[in-house]
N, C-alpha and C positions, 0 to 999 in steps of 0.2 A: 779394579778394572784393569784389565790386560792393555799394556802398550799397543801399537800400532808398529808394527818391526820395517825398517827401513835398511833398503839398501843403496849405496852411489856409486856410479858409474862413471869414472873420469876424476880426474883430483888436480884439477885445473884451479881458474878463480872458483870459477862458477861452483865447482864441486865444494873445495873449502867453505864459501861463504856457505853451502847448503849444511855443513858439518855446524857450524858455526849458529841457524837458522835453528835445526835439531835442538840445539843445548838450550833454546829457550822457549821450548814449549813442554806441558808435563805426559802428554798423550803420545808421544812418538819417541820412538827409542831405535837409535843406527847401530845394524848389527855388523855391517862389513862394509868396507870402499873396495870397490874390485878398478884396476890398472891395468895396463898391456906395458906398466914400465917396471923393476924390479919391486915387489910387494914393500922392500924390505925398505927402499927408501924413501919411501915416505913417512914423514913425521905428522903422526895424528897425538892429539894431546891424550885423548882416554884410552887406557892400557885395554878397554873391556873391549874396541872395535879391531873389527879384523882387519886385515889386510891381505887381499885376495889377487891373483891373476886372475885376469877378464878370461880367460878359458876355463877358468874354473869354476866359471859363476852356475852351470846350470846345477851343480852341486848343492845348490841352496833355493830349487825352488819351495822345498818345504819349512824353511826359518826366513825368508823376508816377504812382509806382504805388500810392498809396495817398491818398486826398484827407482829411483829416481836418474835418467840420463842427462850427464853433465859435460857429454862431449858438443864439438860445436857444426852448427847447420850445415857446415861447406859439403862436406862428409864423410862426417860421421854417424850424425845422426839417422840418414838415408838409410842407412845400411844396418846402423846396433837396434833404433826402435823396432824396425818390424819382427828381427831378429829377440829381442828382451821381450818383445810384447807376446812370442809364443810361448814364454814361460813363467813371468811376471806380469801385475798390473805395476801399469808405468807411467810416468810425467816426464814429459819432455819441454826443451823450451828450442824447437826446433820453427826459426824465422827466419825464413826466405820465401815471401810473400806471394809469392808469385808462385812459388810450388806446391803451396798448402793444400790445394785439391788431391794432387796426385800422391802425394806423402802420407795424405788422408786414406785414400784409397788403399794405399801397398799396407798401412798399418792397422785398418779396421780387417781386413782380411785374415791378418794373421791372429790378430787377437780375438775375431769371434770364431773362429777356426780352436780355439784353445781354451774357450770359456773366459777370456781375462778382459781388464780394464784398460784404456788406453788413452791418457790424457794429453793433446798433441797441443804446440805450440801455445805452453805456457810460460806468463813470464808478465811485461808491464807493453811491451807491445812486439807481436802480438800478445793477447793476453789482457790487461786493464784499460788499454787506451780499446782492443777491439769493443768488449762489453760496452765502452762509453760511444763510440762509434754508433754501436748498434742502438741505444737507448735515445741521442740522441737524435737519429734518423725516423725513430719509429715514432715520438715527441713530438717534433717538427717535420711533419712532412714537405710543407713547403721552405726550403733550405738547402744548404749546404753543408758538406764535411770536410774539414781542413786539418791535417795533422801536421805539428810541427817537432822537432827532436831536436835536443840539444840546448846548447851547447853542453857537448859530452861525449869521454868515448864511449864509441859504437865495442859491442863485443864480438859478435856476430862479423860484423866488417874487418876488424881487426882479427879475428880467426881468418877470414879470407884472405889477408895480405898478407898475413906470414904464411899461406899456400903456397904461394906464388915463386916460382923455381928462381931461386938466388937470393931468398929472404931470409936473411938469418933471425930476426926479429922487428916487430912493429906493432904499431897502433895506427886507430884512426878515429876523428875526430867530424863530428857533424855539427854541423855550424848554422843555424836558424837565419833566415831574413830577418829583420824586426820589421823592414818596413813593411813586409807582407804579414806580415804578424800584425801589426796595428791598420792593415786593409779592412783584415779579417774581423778584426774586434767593432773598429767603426762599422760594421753591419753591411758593408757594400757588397761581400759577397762575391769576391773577385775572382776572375780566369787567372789562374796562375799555373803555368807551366812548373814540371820536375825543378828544373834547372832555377826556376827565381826563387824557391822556398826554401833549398837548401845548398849551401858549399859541404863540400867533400874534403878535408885535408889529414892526408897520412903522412908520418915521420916512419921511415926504414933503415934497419940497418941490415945491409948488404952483407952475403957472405964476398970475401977474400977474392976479388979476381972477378965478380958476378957484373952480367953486362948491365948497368945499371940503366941504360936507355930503352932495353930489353924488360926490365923490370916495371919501369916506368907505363910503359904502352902494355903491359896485360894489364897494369892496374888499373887505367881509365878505360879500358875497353873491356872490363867484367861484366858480364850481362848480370844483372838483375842487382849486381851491388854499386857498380860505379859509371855504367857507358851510359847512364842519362844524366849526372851529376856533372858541374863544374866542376873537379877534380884537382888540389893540387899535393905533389907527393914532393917528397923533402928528406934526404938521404942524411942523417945521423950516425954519429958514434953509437957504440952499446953504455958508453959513460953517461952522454947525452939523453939516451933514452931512460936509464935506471935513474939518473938527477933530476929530470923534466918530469916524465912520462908514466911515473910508477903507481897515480892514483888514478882513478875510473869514476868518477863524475859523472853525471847523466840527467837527462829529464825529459821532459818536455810538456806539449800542448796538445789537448783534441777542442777544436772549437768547430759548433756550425752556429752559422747567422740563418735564424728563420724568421717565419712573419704567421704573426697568429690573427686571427677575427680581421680586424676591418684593416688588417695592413699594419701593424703592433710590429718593432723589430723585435727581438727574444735572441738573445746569446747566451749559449749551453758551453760552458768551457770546464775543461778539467785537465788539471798538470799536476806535474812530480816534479819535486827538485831531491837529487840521487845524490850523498857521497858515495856512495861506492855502486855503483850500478851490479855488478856480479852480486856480492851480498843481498840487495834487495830482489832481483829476479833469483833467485834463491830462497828468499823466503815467500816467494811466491810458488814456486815448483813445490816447499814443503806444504804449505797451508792445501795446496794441490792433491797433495797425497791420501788426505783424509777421506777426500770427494774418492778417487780413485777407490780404495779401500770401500766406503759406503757404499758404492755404485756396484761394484765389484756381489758386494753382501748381498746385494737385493736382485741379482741375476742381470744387470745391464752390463753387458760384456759389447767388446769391440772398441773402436776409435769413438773418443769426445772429444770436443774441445768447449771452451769457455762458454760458449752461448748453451752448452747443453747441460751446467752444472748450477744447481739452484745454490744463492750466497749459503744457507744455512750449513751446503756439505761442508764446506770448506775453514766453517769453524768450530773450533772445541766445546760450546757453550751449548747447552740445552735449546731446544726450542722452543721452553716456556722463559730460558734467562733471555734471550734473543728478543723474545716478544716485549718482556720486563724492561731489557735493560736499553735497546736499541731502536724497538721501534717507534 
């Protein structure tokens, strides 16, 4: 059986871990990493992968069947998916929540405009916590959905903050309530504002001279990543950040409290605990690519996302071993 030929876009975390995600599965084989930084420096372990400039990619839309974008939501992603999606089927882990309509929209356009596949904001949330969202809401009608994250950095967040004009580098760090966390569990089923579920806290290091108060105040007043958080930012050395800062942790919770028959509580919960957060949203964008590819085969062309992908595309196993071995 013929591989599943894979392409990557960006050679960040996210990208590496996706490299890393490839070497262990037997159905999927990376034919190039395409960069906007010089090809040459990057260090990929297998001599058999290319290393491309991003101008150069439409050069290959006939050797990769599936292009996986590994740059980050602020934007990049805005701009490369709809872009890759006219030439490749693609998987993206493009979260910023609150844009997903319109993201939706600019990227189904282009991709059934082209015949291709287009698999948007994949990852563990959006992406495993939405599916669990969604199951648990349709389950329990009468209830609630409560999502909590963390403790762990954010990647997505942290791509934001090192946007931000005077950033020489950073992270940032989302920090769980417990005690709204254990509201939620005792089944009460609580009004909880943005602000009591979770703290916001980034470590930055400052380019050379940069207004650092200046810095401060874009960061808590970022729409959709920080100006409804309790927010606190915290200016570092680059010593500081490479000896502290250099592992990516993550996780979290989707819980709802519902009520079944004569008033029964029922709590639907499911969580991650992540060392490395990029690697695992990584091997979720690659299990992603199989779906992309299959969808692709059978004529569903345009934008998907998770809700529109049955579990079976997304693994390598038969659907008589699936039946055998899993159900």
């Amino acid at each position: 059986m013929s591989k599943i030929k894979l392409g990557i876009v960006g050679y960040g975390n996210l990208g590496k871990g996706a490299v890393e995600a490839i070497k262990q599965t037997d159905d999927l084989e990376l034919v190039a990493v395409f960069t906007r930084r010089d090809p040459e420096d990057l260090t990929i372990d297998d001599p058999t992968v290319k290393k491309v400039h991003i101008s150069n990619a439409s050069d290959y839309k006939n050797e990769i069947d599936v292009m996986l974008l590994c740059g980050g939501s602020a934007t990049d992603l805005p701009e490369q998916t709809p872009y890759f999606a006219s030439m490749f089927n693609t998987v993206d882990s493009f979260d910023t929540h609150a844009k997903i309509p319109e993201f939706y929209e600019s990227v189904n356009e282009a991709a059934t405009k082209n015949n291709k596949t287009a698999i948007i904001s994949v990852g563990w949330d959006p992406g495993l916590f939405s599916i669990n969202r969604l199951m648990a809401d349709a389950i329990l009608p009468s209830g609630e959905n409560y999502t909590f994250w963390g403790k762990g950095l954010s990647q997505g967040h942290s791509d934001a903050v090192r946007r931000v004009n005077g950033v020489k580098n950073g992270v940032q760090y989302t920090i769980p309530s417990e005690s709204a966390i254990e509201k939620v569990r005792s089944g009460e089923n609580p009004t909880l504002e943005t602000a009591e579920k979770h703290n916001r806290v980034c470590y930055i290091v400052a380019e050379e001279g940069a207004d650092k108060a200046a810095i401060e105040q874009e960061i808590k007043t970022m729409p959709n990543y920080f100006a409804d958080y309790n927010t606190e930012v915290n200016f570092i050395s680059e010593e500081e950040l490479k000896r502290d800062h250099s592992k990516a942790p993550h996780g979290g919770f989707v819980i709802r409290g519902g009520n079944t028959g004569s008033g029964h509580k029922q709590i639907y919960e499911f969580s991650l605990k992540l060392d490395s957060n990029p690697e695992f949203t990584a091997s979720v964008l690659v299990a992603y690519a199989r779906a992309a590819y299959r969808l692709n085969n059978e004529n569903q062309f345009g934008a998907k996302t998770v809700f529109d992908v049955a579990p079976g595309y997304i693994s390598p196993r038969s659907a008589e071993e699936l039946r055998r071995d899993f159900l």
